[in-house]
C-alpha positions as CSV (number, residue, x, y, z in Angstrom):
1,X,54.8,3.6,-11.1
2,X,53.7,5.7,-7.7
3,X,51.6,7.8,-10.1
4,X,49.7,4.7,-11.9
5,X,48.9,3.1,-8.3
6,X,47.3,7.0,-7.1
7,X,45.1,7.1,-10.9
8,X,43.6,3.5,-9.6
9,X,43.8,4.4,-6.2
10,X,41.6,7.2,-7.4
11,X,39.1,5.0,-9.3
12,X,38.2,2.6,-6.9
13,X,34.7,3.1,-5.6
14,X,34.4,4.1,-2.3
15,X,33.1,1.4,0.1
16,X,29.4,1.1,0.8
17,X,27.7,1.0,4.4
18,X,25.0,-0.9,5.5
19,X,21.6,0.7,4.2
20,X,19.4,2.1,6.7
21,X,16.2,0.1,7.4
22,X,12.7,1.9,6.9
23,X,11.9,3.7,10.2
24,X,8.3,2.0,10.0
25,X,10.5,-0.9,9.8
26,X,12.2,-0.3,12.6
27,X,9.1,1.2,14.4
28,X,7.0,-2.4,14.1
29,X,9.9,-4.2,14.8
30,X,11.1,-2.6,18.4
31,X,8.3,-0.9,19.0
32,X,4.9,-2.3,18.0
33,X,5.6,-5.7,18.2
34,X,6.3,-5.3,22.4
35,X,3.3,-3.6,23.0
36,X,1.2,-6.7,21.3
37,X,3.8,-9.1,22.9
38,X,2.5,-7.1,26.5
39,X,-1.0,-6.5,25.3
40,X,-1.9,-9.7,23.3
41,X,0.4,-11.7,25.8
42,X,2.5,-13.8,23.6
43,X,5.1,-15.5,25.0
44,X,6.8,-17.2,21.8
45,X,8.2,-14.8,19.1
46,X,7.6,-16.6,16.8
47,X,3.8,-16.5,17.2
48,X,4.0,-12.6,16.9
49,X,2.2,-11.3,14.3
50,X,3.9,-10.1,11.0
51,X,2.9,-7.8,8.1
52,X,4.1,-9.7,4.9
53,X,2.5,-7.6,2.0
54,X,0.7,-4.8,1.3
55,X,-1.0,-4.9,-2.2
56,X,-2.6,-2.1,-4.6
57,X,-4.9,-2.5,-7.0
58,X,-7.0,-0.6,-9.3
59,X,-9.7,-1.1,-11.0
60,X,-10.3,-0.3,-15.0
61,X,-13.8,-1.4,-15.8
62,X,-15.6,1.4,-16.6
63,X,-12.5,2.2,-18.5
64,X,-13.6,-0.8,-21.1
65,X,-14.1,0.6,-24.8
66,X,-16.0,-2.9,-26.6
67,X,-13.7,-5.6,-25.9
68,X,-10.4,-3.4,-25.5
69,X,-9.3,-1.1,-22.8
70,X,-8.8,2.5,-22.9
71,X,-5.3,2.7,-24.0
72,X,-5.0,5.9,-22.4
73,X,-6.5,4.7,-19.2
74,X,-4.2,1.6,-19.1
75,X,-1.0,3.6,-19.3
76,X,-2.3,5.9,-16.9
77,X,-2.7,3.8,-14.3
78,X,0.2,2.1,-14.9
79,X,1.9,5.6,-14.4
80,X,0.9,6.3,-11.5
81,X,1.3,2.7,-9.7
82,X,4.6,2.8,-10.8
83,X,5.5,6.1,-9.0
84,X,3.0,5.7,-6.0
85,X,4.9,1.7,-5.5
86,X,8.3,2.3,-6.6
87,X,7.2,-0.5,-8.7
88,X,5.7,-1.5,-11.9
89,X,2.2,-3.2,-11.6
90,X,0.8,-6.4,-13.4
91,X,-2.7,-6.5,-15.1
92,X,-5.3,-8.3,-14.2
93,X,-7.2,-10.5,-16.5
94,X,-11.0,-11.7,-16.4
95,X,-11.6,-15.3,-15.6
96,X,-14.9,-15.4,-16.3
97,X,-17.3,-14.0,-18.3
98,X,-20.1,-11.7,-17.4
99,X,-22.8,-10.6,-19.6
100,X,-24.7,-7.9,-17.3
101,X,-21.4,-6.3,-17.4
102,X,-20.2,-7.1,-21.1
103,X,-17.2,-8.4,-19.5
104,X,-15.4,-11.3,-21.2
105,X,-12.5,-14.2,-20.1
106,X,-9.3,-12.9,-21.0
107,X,-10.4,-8.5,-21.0
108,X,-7.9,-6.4,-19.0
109,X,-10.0,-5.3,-15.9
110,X,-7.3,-3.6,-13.5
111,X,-3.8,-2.9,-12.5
112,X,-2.7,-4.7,-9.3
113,X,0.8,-4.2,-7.7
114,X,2.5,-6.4,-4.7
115,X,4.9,-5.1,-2.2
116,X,7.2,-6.4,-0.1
117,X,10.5,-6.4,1.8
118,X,11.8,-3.0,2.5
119,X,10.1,-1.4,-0.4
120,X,6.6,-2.3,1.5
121,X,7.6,-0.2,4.6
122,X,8.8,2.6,3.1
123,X,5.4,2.6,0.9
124,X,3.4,2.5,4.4
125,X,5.5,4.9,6.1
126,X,4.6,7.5,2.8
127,X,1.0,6.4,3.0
128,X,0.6,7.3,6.9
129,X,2.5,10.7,6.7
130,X,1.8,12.3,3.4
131,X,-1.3,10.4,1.8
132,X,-3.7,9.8,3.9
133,X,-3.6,13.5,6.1
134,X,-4.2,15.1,2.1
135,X,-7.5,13.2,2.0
136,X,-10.4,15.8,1.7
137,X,-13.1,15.9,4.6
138,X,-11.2,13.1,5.7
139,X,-13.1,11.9,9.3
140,X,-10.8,8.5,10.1
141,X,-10.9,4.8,8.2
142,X,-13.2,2.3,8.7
143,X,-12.3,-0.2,11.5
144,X,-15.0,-3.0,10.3
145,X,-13.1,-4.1,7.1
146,X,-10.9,-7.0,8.3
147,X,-11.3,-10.4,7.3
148,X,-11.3,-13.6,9.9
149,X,-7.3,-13.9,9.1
150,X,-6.9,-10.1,10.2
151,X,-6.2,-8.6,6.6
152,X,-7.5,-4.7,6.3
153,X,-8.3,-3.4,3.3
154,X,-9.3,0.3,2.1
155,X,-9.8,2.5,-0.8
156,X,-9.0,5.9,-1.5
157,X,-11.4,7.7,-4.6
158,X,-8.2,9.9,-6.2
159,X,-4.9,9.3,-6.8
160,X,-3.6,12.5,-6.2
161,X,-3.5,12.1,-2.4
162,X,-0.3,10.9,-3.0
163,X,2.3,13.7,-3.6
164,X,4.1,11.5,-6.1
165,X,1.8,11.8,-8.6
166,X,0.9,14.7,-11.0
167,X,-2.6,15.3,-11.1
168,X,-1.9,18.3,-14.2
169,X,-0.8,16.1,-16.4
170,X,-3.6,12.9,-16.1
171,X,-5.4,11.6,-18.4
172,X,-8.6,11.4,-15.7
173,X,-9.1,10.8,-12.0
174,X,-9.2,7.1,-10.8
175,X,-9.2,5.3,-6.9
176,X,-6.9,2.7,-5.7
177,X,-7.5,-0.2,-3.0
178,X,-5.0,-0.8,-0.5
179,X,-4.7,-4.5,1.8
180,X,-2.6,-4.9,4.7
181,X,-1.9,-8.7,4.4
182,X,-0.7,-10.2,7.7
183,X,0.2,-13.3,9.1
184,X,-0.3,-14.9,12.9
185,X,-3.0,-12.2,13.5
186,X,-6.5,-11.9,13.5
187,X,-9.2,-8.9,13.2
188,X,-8.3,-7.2,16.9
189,X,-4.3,-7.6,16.4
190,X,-4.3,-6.3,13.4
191,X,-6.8,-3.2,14.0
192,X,-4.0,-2.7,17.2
193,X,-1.2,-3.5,15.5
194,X,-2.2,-0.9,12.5
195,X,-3.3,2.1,15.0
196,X,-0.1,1.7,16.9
197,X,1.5,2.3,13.6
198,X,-0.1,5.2,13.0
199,X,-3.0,4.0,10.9
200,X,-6.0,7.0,12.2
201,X,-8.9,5.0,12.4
202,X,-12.5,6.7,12.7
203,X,-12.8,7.7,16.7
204,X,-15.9,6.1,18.7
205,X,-17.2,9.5,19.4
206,X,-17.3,10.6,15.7
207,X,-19.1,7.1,14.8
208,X,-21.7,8.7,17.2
209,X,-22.3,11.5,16.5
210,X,-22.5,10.5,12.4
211,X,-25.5,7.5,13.9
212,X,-27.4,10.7,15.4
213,X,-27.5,12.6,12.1
């Protein structure tokens, strides 16, 4: 009988902790959000502002063979998406058609993948450390492309910035966009918000000296 309860003693799982949060997580929450709180002078917390989803998507019209899509390309981009989020991407369908373009309602034009929760801070946190310092030539991102609601967006021409993915074994070499969606912000939060993060934006002094060449 003592032996039987040790063999189930045995096989019981062993109890789990709390999971860690994402540092970036942790980072926005303590961190960044009471420099804006002191900077932006908001007095109600609730009013802060708040990153709710970052979204990647990829484009696949060149990638068009008649009124199909490169098979190949598709499950490419699918690949890499999948690694680069952690998660597997939708595809994005035509809603109208276009004749310059011989693009047709209901063609598969792109790969678009939406993250949130823990899994979006732990993509950012990746993006700011290892993908973006791997850029080539890389100078600083663009500090004009926010929207009135404070959203940031960017592209990157290669996928192979990010470490994740295996640039000997692709098909061919495709860019990606990436959008910082946020809420309660607005262009200048956002742009503040992003660089106390750790976003590197282009410096003043570079802007200048690029206007004199």
């Amino acid at each position: 009988m003592a032996k039987k309860q040790e063999q189930e003693k045995s096989t019981e799982k062993a109890p789990v902790g709390p999971k860690t949060p994402p540092r970036m997580k942790v980072r926005f929450n303590q961190e960044v959000s009471a420099k804006v709180k002191e900077q932006f002078k908001v007095a109600n917390p609730m009013a802060l502002p708040r990153l709710e989803k970052v979204i990647l998507n990829v484009g696949l019209g060149k990638q068009l063979e008649g009124t199909k899509l490169n098979p190949k390309a598709k499950e490419q981009v699918i690949k890499d998406l999948t690694v680069i989020a952690g998660q597997k991407p939708v595809m994005c369908i035509a809603k109208k058609s276009v004749s310059n373009f011989k693009l047709r309602a209901g063609f598969e034009i792109g790969a678009r993948v939406t993250l949130r929760g823990d899994r979006m801070w732990e993509f950012v946190d990746r993006l700011i450390s290892l993908a973006i310092p791997r850029i080539k030539d890389f100078r600083g991102l663009p500090f004009k492309s926010f929207d009135k609601a404070g959203n940031y967006a960017f592209g990157v021409q290669e996928q192979g910035i990010f470490p994740e993915v295996d640039m000997a074994n692709a098909e061919f070499q495709h860019g990606l966009n990436v959008q910082f969606c946020f809420k309660n912000s607005s262009p200048e939060v956002s742009k503040f918000v992003l660089a106390e993060m750790g976003v590197p934006f282009v410096k003043p002094e570079d802007l200048k000296q690029g206007r004199r060449r």
